[in-house]
VOROKE-811983 format. One record per atom (N, C-alpha, C): residue in one letter; z, x, y. Coordinates in steps of 0.05 Angstrom, whole numbers, plus 5000, padded with zeros to 4 digits. Atoms other than C-alpha are relative to their C-alpha. Layout:
BEGIN
aZXY ...
//
This chain:
BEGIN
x502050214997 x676533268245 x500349814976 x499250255028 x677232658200 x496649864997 x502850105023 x671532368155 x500449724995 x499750245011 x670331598157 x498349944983 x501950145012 x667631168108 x500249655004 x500250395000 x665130408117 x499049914983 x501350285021 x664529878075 x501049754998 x499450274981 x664529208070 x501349874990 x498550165014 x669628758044 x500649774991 x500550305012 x666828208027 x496650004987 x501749985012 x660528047997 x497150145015 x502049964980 x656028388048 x499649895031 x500750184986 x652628178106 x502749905019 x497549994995 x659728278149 x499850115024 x500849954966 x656328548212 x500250334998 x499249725001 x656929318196 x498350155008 x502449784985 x650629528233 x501650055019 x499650014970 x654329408304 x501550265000 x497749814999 x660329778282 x499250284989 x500649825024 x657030328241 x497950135026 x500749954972 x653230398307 x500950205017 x497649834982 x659030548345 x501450224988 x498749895010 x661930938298 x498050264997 x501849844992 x655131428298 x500450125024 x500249864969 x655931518365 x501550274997 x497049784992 x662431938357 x499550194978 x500949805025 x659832278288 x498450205000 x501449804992 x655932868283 x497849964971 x501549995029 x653332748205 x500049654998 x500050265008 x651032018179 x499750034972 x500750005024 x650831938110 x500249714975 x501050205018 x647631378060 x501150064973 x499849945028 x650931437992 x499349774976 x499450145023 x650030887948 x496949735004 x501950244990 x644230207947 x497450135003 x502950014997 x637030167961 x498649845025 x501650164977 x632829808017 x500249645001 x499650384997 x635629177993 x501549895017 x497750134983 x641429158044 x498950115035 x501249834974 x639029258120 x503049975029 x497849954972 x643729428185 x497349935023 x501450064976 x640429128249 x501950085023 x499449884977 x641829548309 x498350035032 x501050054976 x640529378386 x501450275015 x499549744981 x640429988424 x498650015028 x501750064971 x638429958502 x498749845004 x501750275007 x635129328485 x498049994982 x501250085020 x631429538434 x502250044973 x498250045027 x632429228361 x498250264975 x500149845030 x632929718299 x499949824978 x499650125019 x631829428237 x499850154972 x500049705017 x633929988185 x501649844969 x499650055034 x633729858102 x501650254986 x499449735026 x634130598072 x501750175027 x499049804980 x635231048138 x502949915009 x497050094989 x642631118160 x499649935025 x499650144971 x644730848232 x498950265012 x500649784982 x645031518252 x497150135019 x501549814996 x637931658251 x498349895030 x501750084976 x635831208325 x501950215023 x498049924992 x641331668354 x498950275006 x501249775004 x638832458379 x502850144997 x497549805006 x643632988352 x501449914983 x499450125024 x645032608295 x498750114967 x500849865020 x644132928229 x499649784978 x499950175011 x642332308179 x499150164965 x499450035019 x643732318107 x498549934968 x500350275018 x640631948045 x501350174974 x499949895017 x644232137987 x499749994972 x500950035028 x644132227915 x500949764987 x500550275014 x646631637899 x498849705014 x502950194993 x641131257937 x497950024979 x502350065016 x635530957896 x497750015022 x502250004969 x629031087943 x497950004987 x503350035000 x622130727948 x500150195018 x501549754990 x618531307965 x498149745031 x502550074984 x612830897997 x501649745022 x498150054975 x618730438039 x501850105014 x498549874983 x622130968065 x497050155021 x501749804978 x615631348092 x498549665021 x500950254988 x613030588122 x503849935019 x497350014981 x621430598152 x499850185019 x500349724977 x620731328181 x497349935022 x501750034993 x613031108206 x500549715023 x499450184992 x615930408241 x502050115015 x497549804977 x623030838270 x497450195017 x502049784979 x617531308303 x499049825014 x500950204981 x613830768335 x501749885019 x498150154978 x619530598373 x501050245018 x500149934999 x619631148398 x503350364996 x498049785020 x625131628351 x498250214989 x501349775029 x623332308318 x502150024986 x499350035029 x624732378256 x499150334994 x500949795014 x623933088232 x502050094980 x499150045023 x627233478176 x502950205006 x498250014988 x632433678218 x503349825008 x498150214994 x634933088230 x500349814978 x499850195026 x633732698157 x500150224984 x500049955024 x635732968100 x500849774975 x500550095026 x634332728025 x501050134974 x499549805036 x637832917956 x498250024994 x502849885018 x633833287920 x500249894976 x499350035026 x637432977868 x500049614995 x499950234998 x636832237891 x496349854976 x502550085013 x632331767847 x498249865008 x501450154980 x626531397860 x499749704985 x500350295007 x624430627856 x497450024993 x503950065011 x616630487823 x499749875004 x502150314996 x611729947824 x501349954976 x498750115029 x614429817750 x502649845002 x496650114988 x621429657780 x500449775005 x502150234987 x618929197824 x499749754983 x501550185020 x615428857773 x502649914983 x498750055017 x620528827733 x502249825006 x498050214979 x625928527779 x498349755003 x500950354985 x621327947799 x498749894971 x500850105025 x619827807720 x501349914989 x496450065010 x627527807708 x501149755016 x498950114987 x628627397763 x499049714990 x502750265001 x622226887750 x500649834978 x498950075027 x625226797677 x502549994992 x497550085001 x631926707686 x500949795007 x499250315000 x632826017704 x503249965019 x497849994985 x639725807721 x501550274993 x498749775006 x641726497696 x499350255023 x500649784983 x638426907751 x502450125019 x498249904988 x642227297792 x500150005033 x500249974965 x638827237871 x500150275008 x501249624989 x636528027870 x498349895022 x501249994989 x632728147927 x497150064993 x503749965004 x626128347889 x499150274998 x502149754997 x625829077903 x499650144979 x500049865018 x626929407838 x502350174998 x496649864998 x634829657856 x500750054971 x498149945013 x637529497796 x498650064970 x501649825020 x631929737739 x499750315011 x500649714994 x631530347780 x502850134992 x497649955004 x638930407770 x500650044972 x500950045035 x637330287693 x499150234987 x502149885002 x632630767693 x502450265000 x497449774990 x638631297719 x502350074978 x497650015024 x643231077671 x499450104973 x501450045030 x638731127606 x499050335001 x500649705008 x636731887628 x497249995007 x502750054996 x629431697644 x498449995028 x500150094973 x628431657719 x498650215009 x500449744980 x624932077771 x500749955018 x500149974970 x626632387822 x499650205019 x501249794978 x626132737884 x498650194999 x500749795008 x625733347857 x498050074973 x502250095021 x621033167797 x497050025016 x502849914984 x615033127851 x498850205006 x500349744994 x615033857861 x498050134982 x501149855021 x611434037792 x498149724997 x502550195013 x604333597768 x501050024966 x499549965035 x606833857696 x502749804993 x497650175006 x614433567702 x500049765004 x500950324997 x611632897739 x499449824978 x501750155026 x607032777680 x501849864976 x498549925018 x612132937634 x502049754995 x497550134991 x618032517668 x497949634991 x501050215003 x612431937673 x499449904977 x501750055024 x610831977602 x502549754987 x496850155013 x618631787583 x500549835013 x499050314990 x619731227624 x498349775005 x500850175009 x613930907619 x499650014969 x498850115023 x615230927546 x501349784981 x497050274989 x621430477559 x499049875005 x501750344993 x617429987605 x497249914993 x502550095012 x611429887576 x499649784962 x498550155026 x614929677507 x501349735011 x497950294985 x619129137549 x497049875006 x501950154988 x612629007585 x497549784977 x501850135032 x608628907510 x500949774992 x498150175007 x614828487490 x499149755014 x499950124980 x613928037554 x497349895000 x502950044994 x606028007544 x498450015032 x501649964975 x604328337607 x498850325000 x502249795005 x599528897623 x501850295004 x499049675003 x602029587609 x499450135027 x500149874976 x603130027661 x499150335011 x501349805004 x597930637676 x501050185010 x498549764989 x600631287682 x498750215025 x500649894986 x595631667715 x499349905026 x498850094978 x594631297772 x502449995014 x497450054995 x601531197789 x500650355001 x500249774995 x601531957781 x499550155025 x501449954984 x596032107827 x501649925030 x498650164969 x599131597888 x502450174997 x497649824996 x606131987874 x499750235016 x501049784987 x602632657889 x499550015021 x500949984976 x599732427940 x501250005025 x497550014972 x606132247983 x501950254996 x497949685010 x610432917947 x501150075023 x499249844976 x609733398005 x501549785022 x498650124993 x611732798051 x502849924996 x497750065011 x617832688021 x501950314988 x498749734997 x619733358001 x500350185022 x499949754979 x619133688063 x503549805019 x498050054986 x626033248075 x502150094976 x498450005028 x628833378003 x501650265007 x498649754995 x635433928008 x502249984976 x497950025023 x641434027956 x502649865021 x496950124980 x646533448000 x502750085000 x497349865002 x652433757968 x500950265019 x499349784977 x651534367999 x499950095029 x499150024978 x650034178063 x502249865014 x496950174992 x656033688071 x502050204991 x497649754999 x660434348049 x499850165021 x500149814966 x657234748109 x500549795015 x498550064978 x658434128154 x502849984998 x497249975005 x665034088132 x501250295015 x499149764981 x666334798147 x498950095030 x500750064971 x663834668209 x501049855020 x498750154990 x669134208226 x497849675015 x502250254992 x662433658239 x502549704993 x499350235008 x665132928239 x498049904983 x502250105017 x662332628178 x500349694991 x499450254998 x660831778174 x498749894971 x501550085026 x659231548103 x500149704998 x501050324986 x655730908109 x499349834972 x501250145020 x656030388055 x498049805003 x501550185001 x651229868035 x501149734984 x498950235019 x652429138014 x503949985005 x496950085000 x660328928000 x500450054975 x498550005035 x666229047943 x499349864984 x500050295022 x665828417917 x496250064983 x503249965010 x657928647901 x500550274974 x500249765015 x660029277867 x500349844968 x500650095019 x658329257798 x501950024977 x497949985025 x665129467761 x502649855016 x497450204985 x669729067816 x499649775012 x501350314980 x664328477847 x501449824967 x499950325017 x663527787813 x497949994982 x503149945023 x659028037756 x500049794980 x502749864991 x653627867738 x499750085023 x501650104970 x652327627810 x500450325011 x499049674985 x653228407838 x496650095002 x501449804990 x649228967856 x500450184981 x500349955019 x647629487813 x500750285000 x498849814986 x651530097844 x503149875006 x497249994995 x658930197864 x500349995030 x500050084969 x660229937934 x502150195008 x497650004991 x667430157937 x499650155013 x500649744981 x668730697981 x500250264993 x500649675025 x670231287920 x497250144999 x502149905010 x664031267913 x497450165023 x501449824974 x661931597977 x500250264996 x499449745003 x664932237947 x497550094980 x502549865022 x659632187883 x498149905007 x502449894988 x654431947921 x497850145014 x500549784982 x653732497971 x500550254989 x498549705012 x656933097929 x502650125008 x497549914990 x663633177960 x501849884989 x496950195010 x670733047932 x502349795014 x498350224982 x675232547957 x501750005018 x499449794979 x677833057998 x500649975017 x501950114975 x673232898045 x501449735015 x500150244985 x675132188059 x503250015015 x498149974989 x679832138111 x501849765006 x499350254992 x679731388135 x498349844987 x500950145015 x677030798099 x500349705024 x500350144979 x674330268149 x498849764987 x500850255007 x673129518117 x499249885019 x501450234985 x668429118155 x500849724993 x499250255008 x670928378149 x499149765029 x499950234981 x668127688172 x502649915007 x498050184999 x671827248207 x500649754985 x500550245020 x669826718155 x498650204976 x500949865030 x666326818086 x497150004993 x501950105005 x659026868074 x498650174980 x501449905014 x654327028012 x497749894999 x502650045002 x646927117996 x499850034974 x501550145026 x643726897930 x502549864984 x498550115020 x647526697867 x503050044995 x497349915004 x654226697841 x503349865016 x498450224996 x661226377852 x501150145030 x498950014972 x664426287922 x502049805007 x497250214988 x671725927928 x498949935017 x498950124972 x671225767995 x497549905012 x502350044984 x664025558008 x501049685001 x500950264978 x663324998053 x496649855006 x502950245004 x657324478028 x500449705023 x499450184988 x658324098095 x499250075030 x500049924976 x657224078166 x501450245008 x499449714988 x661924658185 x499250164984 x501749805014 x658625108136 x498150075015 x502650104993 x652224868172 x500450095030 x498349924976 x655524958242 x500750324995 x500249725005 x657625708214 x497650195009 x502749835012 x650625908186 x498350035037 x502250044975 x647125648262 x501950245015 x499649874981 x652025988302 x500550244995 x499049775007 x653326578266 x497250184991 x503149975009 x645326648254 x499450174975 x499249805016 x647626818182 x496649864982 x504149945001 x639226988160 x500250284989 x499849775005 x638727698121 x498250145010 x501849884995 x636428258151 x496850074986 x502549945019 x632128448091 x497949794990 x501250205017 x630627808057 x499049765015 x500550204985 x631427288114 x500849764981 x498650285012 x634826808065 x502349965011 x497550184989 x639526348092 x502650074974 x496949945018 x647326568073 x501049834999 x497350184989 x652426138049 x502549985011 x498249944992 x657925998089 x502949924988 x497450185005 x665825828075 x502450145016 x497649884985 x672225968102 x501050244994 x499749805002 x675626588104 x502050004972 x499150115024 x678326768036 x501650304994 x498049674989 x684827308051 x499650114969 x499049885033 x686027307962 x498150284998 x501349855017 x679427707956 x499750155028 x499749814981 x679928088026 x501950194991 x497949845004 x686728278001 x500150114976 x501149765024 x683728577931 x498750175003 x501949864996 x677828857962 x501850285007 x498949734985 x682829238006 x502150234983 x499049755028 x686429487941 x499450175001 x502349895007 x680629677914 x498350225003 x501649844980 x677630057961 x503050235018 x497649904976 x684230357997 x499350045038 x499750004975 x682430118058 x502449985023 x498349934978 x686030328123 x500849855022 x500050124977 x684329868169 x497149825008 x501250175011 x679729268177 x498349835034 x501450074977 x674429198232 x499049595001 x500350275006 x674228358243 x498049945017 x503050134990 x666628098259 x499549745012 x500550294993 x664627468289 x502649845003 x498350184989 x671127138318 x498749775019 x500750274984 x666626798364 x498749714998 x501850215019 x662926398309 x502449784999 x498850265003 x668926018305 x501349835021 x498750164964 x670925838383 x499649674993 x500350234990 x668325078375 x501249894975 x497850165023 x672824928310 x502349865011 x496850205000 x678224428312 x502150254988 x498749835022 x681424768257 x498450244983 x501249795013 x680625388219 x502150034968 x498449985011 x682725508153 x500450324977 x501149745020 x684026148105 x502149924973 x499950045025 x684626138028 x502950214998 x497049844997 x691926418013 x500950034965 x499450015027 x692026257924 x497549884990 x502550175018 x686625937879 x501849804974 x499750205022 x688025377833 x498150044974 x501249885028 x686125607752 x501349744984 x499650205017 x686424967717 x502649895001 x497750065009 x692324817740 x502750195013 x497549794999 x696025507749 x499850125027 x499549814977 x697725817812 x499150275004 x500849765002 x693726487817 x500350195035 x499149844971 x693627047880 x498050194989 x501749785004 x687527457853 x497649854985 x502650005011 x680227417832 x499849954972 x498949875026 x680627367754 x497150084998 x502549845009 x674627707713 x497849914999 x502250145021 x671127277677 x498049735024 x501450204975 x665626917717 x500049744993 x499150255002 x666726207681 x502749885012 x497150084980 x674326207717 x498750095027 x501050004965 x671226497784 x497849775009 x501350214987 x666925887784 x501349784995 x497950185004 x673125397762 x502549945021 x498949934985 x676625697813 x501349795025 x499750174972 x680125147877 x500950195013 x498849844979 x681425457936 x502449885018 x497050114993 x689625327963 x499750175033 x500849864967 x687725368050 x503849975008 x498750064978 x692825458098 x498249985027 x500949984974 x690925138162 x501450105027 x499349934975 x690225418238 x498949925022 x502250134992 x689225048295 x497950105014 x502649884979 x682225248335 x501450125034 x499450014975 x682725488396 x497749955025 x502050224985 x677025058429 x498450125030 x500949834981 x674825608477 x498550204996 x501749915008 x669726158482 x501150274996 x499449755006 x671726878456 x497550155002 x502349835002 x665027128468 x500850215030 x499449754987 x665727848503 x502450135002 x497149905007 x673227948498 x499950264999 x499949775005 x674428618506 x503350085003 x497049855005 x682328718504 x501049684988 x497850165028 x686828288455 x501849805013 x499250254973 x690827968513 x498749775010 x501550264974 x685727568545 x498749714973 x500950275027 x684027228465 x501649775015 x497450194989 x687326498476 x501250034972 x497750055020 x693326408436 x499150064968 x500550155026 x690926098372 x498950214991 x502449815011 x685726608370 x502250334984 x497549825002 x691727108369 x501349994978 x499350035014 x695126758322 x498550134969 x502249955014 x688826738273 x499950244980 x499949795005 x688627408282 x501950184990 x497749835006 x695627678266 x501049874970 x498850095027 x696927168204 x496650064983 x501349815023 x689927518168 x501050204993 x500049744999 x692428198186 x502749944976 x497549895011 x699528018158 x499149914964 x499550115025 x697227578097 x498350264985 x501549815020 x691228148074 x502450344994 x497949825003 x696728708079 x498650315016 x501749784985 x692229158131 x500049985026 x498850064964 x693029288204 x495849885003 x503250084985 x685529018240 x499250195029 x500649834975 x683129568287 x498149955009 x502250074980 x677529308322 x500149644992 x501450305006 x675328558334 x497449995015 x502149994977 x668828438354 x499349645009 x500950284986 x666527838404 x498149905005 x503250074991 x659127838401 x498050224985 x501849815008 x653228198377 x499650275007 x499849784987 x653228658429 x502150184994 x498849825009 x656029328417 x503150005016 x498249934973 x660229318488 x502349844987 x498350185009 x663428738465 x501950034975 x499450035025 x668328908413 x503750085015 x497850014999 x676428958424 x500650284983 x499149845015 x678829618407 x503450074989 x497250024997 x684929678379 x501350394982 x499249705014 x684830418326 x497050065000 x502049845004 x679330908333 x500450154974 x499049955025 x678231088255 x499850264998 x500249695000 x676231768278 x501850165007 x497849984988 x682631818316 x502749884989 x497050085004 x688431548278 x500650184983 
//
């Protein structure tokens, strides 16, 4: 049995609910390793819409075993308002079917606060976080100070844990001249959700060794895109976690073993949400023409993405990066009413001919983008389900990404709908 992992290869927001969907279906285990409630997968199942932040794909699915693991950051109080909204639609959720590291940390009201204080006072320096508290909770992880999961279990170790980290933020918060942050309260409300939340809490390592020896198919589901990760994105502008796909082995507890196939989600064009540099954006009508027809809107945030052309240089690092296998292509049909299409093939550095990302975020915003154009193919690709019936151009399109990023393209999809997608390599099957 082979073990996929997805993620996204570009800056997010790359369509990886549809596919991550389909790819549940055939799985037996789902598993969340990395991110927080800031990145969401929207999934249409029988006509109804999912709209899932923390919970893996897996969990609208029955006989699906769903995941969250240790290196998830988890609002307590938006995952039980996620599980409480999935039930209303009518899903169970029991503890059967969700499991939670025991070892995973959590997000606070302090977090929170703290993200939208960083953000409020950063000027043109901000970064376009989403607000929830991702990347102080991630802080919090790093520095040794954090609770989690398993911290709720004891009123003595809570206290304890709470004493040391608000320590830390309450000094920032003095600094800042804002109101200190009360422990016992914040205590109390913890307590109060515990048993809720622990009656899903298990040691993930060791159940991903028994599904393993159980020959289970296991689907490790990233969040966000490379370019976001925080030791290979376009930092600052990143996320505050490791997107790549390694990190599916240390966010869940398993060695790299495990990973069998490595599945990059990739637009057919380029689009980012909040701050930070972007060769290829398009400040113009086809940008504008993109964003409408491609209804690029975030699940989570509902901010408008920007769009630009497709941009192979940092497809074809991501896919380094990541050792991806093979490269599921999203939204072909966003671009049917183009004349022309074009994709980024070198960047212009003052001058110098480049073929890669460089580091430093004052050259990734200096950066020109060197297109090769292709012409449109002025027809509708919506539903396409075999590779033959694309027109031509579309064909073409399609075979000079695959050759320039240096990765075969096993699926294309032609629409939102799940049905709709061109198969070309099952990642569970190659």
């Amino acid at each position: 049995m082979k073990n996929v992992v997805v993620v996204g290869s570009q800056w997010g927001d790359e369509g990886k609910g549809k596919i991550v969907d389909w790819l549940s279906e055939q799985a037996d285990i789902i598993v969340r390793f990395q991110g927080g409630h800031n990145a969401g997968h929207t999934l249409v199942i029988d006509g109804v819409t999912y709209k899932l932040r923390l919970l893996p794909s897996g969990i609208v699915r029955k006989d699906k075993v769903s995941i969250i693991g240790n290196g998830v950051v988890v609002d307590p109080w938006a995952l039980l308002d996620e599980i409480q909204e999935i039930k209303a639609k009518g899903i169970q959720i029991d503890e059967e079917k969700l499991i939670i590291s025991e070892s995973a940390n959590l997000i606070l009201p302090f977090h929170r606060e703290m993200d939208e204080i960083r953000e409020d006072t950063a000027g043109k320096s901000k970064i376009g976080t989403t607000r929830r508290g991702i990347g102080p909770a991630y802080e919090d992880k790093v520095g040794r100070r954090s609770i989690r999961v398993m911290d709720l279990r004891s009123e003595k170790n809570l206290d304890q844990r709470l004493e040391t980290v608000l320590l830390h933020h309450n000094a920032i918060r003095k600094g800042l001249g804002k109101k200190i942050f009360e422990k016992n309260q914040l205590k109390e409300d913890l307590l109060k959700i515990a048993p809720e939340i622990l009656r899903f809490s298990q040691p993930v390592w060791s159940k991903i060794d028994q599904f393993k020896k159980q020959k289970k198919r296991i689907l490790f589901e990233g969040a966000q895109g490379i370019l976001l990760d925080v030791d290979h994105g376009t930092y600052p502008f990143v996320t505050s976690s490791n997107t790549v796909a390694s990190s599916a082995a240390t966010g869940s507890g398993c060695g790299p073993n495990s990973i069998n196939y490595v599945l990059g989600i990739t637009k057919a064009y380029t689009t980012r949400v909040g701050e930070g540099p972007f060769p290829t954006e398009l400040k113009n009508e086809i940008g504008e023409l993109l964003g409408n027809r491609g209804k690029e809107f975030g699940t989570v945030t509902s901010r408008k993405r920007r769009c630009g052309w497709f941009d192979g240089v940092l497809v074809r690092q991501t896919i380094k990066i990541s050792g991806i296998d093979g490269i599921a292509l999203t939204k072909l049909d966003v671009l049917d009413e183009l004349d022309e299409i074009k994709i980024c093939i070198q960047y212009d550095l003052d001058g110098k001919k480049i073929d890669y990302l460089p580091a430093a975020v004052e050259d990734q915003l200096k950066i020109k983008p060197i297109f090769k154009t292709f012409p449109g193919w002025k027809s509708s690709t919506k539903g396409i389900k075999n590779i033959n019936d694309l027109p031509d151009n579309a064909k073409k399109y399609i075979f000079a990404l695959e050759d320039f990023v240096g990765t075969k393209v096993s699926s294309v999809s032609t629409s939102p709908e799940r049905e709709d997608t061109i198969l070309i390599e099952n990642p569970f099957d190659a």
